[in-house]
C-alpha positions as CSV (number, residue, x, y, z in Angstrom):
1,X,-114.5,-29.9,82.5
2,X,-117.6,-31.0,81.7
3,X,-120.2,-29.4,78.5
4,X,-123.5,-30.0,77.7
5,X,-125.3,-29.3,74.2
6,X,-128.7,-28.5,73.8
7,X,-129.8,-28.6,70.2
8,X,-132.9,-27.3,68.4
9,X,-134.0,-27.2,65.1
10,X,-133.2,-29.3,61.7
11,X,-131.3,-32.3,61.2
12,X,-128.2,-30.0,59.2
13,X,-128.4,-28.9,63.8
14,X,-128.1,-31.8,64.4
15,X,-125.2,-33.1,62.7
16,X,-123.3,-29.3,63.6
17,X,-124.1,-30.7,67.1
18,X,-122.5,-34.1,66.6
19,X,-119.2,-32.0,65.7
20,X,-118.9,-30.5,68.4
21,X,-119.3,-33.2,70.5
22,X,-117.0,-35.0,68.5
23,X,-114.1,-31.7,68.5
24,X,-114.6,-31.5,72.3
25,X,-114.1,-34.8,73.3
26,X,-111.1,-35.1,71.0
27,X,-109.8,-32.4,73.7
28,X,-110.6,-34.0,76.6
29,X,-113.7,-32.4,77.1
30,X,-116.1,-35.0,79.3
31,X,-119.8,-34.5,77.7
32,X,-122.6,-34.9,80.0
33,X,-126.6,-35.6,79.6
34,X,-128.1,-32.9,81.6
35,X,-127.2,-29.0,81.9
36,X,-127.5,-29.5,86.2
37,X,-124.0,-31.2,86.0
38,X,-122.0,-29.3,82.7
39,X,-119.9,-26.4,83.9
40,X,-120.6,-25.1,80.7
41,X,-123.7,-25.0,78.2
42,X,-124.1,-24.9,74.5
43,X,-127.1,-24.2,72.8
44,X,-126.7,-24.6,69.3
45,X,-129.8,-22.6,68.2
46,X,-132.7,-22.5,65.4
47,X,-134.0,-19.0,63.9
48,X,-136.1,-19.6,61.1
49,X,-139.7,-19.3,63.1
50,X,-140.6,-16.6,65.9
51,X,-141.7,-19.1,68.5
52,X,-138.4,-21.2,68.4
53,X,-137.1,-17.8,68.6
54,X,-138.9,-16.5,71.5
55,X,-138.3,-19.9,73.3
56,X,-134.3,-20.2,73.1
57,X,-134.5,-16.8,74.0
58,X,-136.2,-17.1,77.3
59,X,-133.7,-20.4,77.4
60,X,-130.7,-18.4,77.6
61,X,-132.7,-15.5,80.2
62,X,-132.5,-18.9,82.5
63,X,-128.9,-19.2,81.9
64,X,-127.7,-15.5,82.7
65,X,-125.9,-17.0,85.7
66,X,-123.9,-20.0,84.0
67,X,-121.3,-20.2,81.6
68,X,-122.6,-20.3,77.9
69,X,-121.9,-20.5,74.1
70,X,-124.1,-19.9,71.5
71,X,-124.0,-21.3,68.4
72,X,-126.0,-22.0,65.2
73,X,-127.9,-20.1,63.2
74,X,-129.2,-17.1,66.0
75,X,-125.8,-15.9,66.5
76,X,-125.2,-15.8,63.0
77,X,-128.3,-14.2,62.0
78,X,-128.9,-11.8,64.1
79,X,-126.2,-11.6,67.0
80,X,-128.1,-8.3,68.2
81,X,-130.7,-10.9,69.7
82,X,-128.2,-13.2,71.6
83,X,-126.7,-10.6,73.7
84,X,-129.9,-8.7,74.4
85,X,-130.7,-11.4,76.1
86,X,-127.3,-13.1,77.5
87,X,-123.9,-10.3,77.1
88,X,-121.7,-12.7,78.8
89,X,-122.3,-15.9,76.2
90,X,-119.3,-16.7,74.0
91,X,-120.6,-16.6,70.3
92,X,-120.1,-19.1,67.4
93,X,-121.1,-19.6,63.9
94,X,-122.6,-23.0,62.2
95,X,-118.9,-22.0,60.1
96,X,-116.7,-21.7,63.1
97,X,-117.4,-24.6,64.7
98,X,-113.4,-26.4,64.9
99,X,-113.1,-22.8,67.3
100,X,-115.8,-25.1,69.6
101,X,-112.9,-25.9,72.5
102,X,-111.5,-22.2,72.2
103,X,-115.2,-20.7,73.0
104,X,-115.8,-23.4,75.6
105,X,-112.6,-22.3,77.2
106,X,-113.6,-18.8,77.0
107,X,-116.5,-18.9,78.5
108,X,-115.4,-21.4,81.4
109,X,-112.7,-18.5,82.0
110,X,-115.9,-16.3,82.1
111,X,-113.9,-14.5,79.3
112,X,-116.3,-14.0,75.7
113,X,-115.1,-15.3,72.6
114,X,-116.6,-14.6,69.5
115,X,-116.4,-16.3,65.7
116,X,-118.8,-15.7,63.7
117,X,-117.3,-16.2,60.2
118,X,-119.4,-17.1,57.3
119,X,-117.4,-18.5,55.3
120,X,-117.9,-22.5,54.9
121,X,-115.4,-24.5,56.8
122,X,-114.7,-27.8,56.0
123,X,-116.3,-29.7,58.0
124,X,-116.0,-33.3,57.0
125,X,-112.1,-33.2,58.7
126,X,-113.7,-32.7,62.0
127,X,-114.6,-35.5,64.2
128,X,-117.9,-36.4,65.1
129,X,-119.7,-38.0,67.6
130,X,-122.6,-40.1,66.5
131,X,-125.5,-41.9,68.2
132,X,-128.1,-44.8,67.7
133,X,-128.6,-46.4,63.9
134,X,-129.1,-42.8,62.4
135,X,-126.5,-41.3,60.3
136,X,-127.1,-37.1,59.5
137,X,-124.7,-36.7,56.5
138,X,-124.6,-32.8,55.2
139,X,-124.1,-32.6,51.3
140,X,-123.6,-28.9,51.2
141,X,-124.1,-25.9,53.4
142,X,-125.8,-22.8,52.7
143,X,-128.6,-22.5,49.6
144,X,-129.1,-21.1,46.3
145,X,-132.1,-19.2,46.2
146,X,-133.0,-16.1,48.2
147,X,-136.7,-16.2,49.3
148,X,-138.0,-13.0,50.9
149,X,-139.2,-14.3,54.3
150,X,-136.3,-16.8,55.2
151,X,-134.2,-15.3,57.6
152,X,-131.4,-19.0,57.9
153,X,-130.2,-17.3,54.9
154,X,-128.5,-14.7,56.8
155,X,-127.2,-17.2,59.0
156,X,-125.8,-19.7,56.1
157,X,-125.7,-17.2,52.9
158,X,-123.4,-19.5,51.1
159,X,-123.9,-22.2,48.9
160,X,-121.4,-24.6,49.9
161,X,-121.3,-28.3,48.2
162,X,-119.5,-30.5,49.7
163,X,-117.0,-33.1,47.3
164,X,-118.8,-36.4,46.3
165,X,-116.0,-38.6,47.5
166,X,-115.6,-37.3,51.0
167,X,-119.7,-37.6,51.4
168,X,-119.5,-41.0,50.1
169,X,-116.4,-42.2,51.9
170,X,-118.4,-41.1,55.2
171,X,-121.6,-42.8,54.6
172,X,-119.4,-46.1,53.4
173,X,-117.7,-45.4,57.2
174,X,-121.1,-44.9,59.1
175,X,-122.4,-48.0,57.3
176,X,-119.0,-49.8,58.1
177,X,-119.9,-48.8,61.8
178,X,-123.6,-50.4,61.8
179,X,-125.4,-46.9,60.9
180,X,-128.7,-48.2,59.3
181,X,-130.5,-44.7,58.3
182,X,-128.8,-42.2,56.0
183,X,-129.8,-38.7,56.2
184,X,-128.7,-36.6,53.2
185,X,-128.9,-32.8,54.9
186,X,-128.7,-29.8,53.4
187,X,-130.9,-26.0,53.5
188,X,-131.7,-27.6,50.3
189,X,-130.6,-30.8,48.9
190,X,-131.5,-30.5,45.6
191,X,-129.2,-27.8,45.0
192,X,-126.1,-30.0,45.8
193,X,-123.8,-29.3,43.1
194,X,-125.0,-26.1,41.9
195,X,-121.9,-24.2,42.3
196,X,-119.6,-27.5,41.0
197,X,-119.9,-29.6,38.4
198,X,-121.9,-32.1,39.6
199,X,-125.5,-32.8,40.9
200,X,-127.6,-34.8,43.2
201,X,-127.9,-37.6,40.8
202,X,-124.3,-38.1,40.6
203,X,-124.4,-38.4,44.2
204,X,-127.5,-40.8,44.6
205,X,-126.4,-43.0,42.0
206,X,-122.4,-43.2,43.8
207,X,-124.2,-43.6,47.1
208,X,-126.3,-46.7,45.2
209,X,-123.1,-48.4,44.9
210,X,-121.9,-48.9,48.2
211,X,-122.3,-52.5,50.0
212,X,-124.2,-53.2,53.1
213,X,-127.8,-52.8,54.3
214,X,-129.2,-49.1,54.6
215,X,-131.7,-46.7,53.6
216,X,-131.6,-43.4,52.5
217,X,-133.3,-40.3,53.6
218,X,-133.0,-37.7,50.9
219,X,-133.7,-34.2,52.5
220,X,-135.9,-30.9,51.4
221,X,-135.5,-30.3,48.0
222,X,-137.0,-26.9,46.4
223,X,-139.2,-28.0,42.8
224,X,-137.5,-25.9,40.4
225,X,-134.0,-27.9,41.2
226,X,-136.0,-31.2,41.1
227,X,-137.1,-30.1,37.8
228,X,-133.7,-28.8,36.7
229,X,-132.9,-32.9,36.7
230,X,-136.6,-34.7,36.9
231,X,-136.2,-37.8,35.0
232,X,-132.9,-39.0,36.7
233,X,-134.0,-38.1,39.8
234,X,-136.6,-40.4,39.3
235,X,-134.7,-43.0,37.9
236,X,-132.2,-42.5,41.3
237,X,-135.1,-42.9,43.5
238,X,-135.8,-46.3,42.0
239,X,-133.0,-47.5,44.3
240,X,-133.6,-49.8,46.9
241,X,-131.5,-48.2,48.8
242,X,-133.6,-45.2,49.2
243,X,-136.6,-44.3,50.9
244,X,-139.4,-43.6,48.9
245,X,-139.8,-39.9,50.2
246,X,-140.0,-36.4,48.8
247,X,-139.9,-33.3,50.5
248,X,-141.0,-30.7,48.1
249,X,-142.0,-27.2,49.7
250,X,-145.1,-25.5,48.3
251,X,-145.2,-22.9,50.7
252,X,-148.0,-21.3,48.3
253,X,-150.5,-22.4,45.7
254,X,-151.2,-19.2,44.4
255,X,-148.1,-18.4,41.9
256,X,-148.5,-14.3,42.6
257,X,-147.4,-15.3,46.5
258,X,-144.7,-17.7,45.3
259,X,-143.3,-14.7,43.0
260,X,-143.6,-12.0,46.2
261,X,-142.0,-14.9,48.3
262,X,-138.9,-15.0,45.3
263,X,-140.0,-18.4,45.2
264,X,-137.9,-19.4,41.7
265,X,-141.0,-21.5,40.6
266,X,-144.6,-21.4,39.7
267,X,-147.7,-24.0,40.7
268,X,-147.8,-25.8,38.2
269,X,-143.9,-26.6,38.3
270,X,-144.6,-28.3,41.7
271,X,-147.1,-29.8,40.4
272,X,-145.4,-31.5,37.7
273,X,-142.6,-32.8,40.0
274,X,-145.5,-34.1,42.2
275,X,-147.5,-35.8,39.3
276,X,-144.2,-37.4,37.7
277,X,-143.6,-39.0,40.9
278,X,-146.2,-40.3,42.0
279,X,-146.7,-41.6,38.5
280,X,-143.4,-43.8,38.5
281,X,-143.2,-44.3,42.0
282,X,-147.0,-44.9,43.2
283,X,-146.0,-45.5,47.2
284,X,-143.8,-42.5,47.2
285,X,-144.6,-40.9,50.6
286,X,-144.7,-36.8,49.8
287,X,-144.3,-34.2,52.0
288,X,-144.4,-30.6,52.1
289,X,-144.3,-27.3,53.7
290,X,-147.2,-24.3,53.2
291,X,-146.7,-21.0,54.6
292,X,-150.1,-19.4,55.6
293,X,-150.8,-15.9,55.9
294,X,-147.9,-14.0,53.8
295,X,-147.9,-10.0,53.9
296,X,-149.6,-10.5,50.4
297,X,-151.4,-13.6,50.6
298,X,-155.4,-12.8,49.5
299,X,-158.1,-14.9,50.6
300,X,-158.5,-15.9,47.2
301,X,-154.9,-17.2,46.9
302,X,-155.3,-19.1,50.2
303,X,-158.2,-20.9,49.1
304,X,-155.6,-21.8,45.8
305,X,-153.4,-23.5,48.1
306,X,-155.9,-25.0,50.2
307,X,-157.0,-26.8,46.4
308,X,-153.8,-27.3,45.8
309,X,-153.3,-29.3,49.0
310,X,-156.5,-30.8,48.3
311,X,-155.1,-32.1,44.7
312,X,-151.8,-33.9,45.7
313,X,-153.0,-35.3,49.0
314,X,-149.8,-35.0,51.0
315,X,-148.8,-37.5,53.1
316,X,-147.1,-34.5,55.9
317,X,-147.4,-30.9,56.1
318,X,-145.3,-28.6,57.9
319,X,-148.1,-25.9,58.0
320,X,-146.2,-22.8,59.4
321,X,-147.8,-19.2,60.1
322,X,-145.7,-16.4,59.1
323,X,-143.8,-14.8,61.1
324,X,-142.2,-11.5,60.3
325,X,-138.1,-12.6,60.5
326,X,-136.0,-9.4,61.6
327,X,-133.4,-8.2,58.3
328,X,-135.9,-10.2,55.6
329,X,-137.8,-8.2,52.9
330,X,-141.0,-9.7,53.8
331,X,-141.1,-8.2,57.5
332,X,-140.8,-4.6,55.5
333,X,-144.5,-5.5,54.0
334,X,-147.7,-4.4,55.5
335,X,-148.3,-7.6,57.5
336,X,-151.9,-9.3,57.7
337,X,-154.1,-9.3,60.7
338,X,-152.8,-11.8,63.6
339,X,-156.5,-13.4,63.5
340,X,-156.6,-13.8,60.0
341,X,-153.3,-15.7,60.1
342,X,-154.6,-18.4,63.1
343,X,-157.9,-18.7,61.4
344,X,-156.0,-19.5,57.8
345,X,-153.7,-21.9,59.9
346,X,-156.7,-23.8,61.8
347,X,-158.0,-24.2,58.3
348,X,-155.1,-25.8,56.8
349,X,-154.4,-27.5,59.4
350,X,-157.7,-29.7,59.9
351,X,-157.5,-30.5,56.6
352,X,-153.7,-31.4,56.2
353,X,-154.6,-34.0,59.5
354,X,-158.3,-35.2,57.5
355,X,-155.3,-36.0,54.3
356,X,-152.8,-37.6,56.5
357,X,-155.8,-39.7,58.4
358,X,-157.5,-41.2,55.0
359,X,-153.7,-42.2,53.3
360,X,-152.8,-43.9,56.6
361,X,-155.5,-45.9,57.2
362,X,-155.7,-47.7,53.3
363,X,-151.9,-48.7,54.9
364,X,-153.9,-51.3,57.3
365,X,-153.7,-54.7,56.9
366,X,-150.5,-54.2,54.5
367,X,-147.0,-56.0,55.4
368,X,-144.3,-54.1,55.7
369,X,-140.3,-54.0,55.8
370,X,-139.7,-51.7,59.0
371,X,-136.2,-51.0,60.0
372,X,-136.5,-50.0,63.5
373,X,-134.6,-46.5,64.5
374,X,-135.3,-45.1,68.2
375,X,-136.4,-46.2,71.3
376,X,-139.9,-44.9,73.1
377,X,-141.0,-44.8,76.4
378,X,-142.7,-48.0,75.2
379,X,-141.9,-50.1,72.4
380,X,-139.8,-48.6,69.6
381,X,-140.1,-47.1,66.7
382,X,-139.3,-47.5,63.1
383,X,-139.6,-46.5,58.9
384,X,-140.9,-48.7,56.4
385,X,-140.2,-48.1,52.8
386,X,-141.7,-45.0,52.4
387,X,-140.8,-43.3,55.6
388,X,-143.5,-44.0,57.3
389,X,-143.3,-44.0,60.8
390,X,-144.2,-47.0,62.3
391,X,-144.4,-47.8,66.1
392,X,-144.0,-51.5,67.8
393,X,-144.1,-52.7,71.2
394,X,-140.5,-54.3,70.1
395,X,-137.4,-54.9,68.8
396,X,-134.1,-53.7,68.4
397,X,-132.4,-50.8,66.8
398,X,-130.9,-51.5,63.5
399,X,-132.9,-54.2,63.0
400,X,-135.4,-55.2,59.8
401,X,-138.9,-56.5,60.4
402,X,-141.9,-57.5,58.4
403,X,-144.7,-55.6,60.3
404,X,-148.5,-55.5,59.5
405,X,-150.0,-52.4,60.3
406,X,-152.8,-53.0,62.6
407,X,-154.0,-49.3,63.3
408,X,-153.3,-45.7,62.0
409,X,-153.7,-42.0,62.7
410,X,-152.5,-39.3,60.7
411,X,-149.1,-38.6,62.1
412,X,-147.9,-42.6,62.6
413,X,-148.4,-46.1,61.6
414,X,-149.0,-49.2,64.3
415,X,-147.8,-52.5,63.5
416,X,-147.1,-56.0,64.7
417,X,-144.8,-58.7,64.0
């Protein structure tokens, strides 16, 4: 029998993904690279914006004729949505995933199987199937905040960390194995540890100590956990075994929003993350995300957040347009005007790429450390120390090169060596 699985969505996807790839094939289960040859399709599925939404669904309207399970976070959210638009698909949670095989099976027998449990699984007792010099590595599952538009808490409600010496015994194994790039994943990274006795710190400064030749990706991390532990943090980020890279939401720079959204933080607590940062570690790369257009977002407070933005000068912005998500408290609010929204979202958008665009292109003419991750359709592509992406015209993966950056734009870096 053959499977194919076609993922969307984050990197915590992503490494649900390489699970099941690595349960199946445990079984005997032959995984192919296209959906024309599987005799049976997953789609592990995303659910946090309405257009990824409205895409898997008219995904799985193509597939009402083969044999399917869904997974991830749409079945789990809202499992309503899933067999509006496919009855016959086998079901499955991102907790259920060691029933993979048994749902596979199912729906080869054109039988429907269903597990949808939300309670965490272990997950690091599974096998996994991993690819290239990347390495996703989950630290917990689930999140400990409840904000009123996200509907992937419905999907993983849990806060779920996972034990320090299993997460550190696996990336000692994937560097063992010649895995280059760590990514810590998580709904929200910073809250590892929250519900033990432990905390993100503990982990960086354990994951410090392991030999070989690797970088670190540390994942989304919401301020007020970053300022639950601020100086250590910092003080773990001086590693040279991390990337100097923060992804600190905003989602709002007006602090009335943030409270509406049930953000746990005000303005000028990101703001303080930000600034204590960049003050100790000056070619720290930042990224964000900003939600435009919240039920209860003014004109007023948009043009705070558009200041905001202006003040920190981020590096990458995920600039998202709400999106009413079905079973959140936000999509009970009187929503704004469709055209205000896109004309709030051009806005932001223009000037997070004018940002980006002016911090790249002081990069040129600097030297740089790349470790080179992917292959393109020419050259490859690479990170240097602060994440940024840089692309070459070669080299292999896994590999470390001094590049000078030669050109710029605001979403990549060009370099030669």
């Amino acid at each position: 029998m053959k499977v194919f699985i076609e993922t969307y969505g984050c990197t915590l996807n992503q490494s649900d993904s390489e699970v099941m790839k690595g349960v199946l094939a445990e079984k005997g289960v032959e995984l192919c690279s296209t959906p024309d040859e599987a005799d049976v399709i997953i789609l592990n599925t995303c659910f946090v914006k309405t257009p990824t939404h409205q895409k898997i669904v008219e995904r799985l309207k193509k597939l009402s004729n083969r044999k399917v399970v869904v997974a991830g976070c749409m079945p789990s959210a809202n499992r309503e949505v899933v067999e509006r638009a496919i009855p016959h698909a086998s079901l499955l949670s991102p907790f259920s995933l060691s029933h993979v095989y048994e749902a596979v099976m199912a729906a080869y027998r054109n039988e429907k199987a269903v597990f949808l449990s939300k309670k965490p699984e272990e997950k690091y007792s599974l096998p996994k199937i991993r690819e290239g010099v990347i390495a996703r590595i989950p630290v917990s599952e689930g999140c400990a905040s409840s904000c009123s538009f996200c509907v992937t808490k419905l999907a993983r409600p849990v806060l779920f960390s996972y034990d320090e010496e299993k997460i550190v015994e696996e990336i000692r194994r994937c560097v063992k194995n010649g895995f280059r790039e760590i990514q810590l994943t998580s709904m929200d990274v910073g809250a590892y540890g929250v519900d033990k006795n432990t905390n993100l710190v503990s982990l960086l400064g354990k994951i410090d100590e392991i030999e070989g030749r690797f970088l670190v990706r540390v994942g989304m991390m919401n301020p007020q956990h970053a300022l639950r532990i601020l100086p250590q943090l910092i003080g773990a980020f001086q590693s040279k075994k991390l990337y100097k890279f923060l992804h600190l939401p905003l989602q709002s720079g007006d602090d009335g929003v943030l409270k509406d959204m049930n953000r746990m933080y005000s303005v000028d607590n990101f703001l303080e993350v930000v600034s204590e940062f960049r003050k100790h570690i000056p070619e720290l790369t930042l990224a964000t995300d900003v939600i435009v257009g919240f039920p209860t977002e003014t004109e007023d407070a948009f043009e705070r957040t558009l200041e905001v933005v202006k003040k920190i000068q981020p590096d990458v912005v995920n600039n998202s347009k709400f999106f009413p998500r079905p079973g959140t408290r936000a999509a009970k609010m009187k929503q704004l005007p469709g055209e205000v929204v896109a004309g709030r979202s051009r806005r932001m958008s223009q000037l997070c790429r004018e940002l980006a665009l002016e911090r790249n292109r002081k990069l040129i003419g600097k030297t740089f450390e790349v470790l080179i991750t992917e292959k393109r359709e020419e050259g490859v592509a690479g990170r240097n120390p602060s994440y940024k992406q840089v692309l070459l015209n070669h080299g292999k993966l896994g590999e470390f090169v001094n590049a000078t950056i030669c050109d710029a734009t605001s979403c990549y870096l060009r370099g030669i060596f």
